[in-house]
N, C-alpha and C positions, 0 to 999 in steps of 0.2 A: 667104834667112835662114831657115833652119829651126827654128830655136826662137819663132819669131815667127809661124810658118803653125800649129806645134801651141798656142800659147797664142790663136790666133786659134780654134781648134778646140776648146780647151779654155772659151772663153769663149762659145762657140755651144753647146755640151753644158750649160753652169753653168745655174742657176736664177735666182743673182742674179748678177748681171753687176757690179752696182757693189761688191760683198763682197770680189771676186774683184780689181778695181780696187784697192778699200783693202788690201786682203791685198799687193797684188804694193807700190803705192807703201811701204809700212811696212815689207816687206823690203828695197827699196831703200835708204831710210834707213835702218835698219840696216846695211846693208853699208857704206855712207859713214859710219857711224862707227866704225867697225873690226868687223865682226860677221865671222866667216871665212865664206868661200863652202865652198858644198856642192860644185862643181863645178870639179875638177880643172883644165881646161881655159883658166880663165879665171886670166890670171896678174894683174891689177891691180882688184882686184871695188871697190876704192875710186872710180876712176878710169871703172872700167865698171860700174858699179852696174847700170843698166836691164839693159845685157846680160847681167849675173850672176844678176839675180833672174828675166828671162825664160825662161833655160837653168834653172836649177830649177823654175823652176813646168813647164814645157814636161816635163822630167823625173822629172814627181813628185815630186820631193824635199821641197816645201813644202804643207803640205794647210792648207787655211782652212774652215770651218765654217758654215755657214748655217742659221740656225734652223729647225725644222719650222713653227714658229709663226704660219703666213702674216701675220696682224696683227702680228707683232712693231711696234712702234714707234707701231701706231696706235692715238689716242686715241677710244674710241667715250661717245657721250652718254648 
């Protein structure tokens, strides 16, 4: 499965790893509610969601963001 070795690679490169999780699950659910896929190839992205939004991220196609912030989220005293 080739889109699954570079999204394995893409998530050994990422910074944050669970951004990249929320990023990929939220396109998922989008494509299961009718969002069109990016990727030609896949004819039912309803149906194969995971594999639809795999082959885009694997491809570029979807870019998600990660704050520079390192404390983003943490509360200091």
């Amino acid at each position: 499965m080739k889109s699954f070795e570079k999204v394995e690679e893409l998530s050994a490169e990422s910074k944050n790893q669970y951004k990249l999780a929320l990023a990929m699950a939220k396109r998922v659910r989008a494509l299961r509610n009718g969002a069109p896929c990016l990727v030609p190839d896949i004819r039912d992205s309803q149906q194969n969601a995971v594999k639809a939004a795999m082959a885009e991220f694997s491809r570029g196609l979807i870019a998600y963001d990660v704050a520079s912030d390192e404390n983003q989220g943490v509360n200091e005293k």
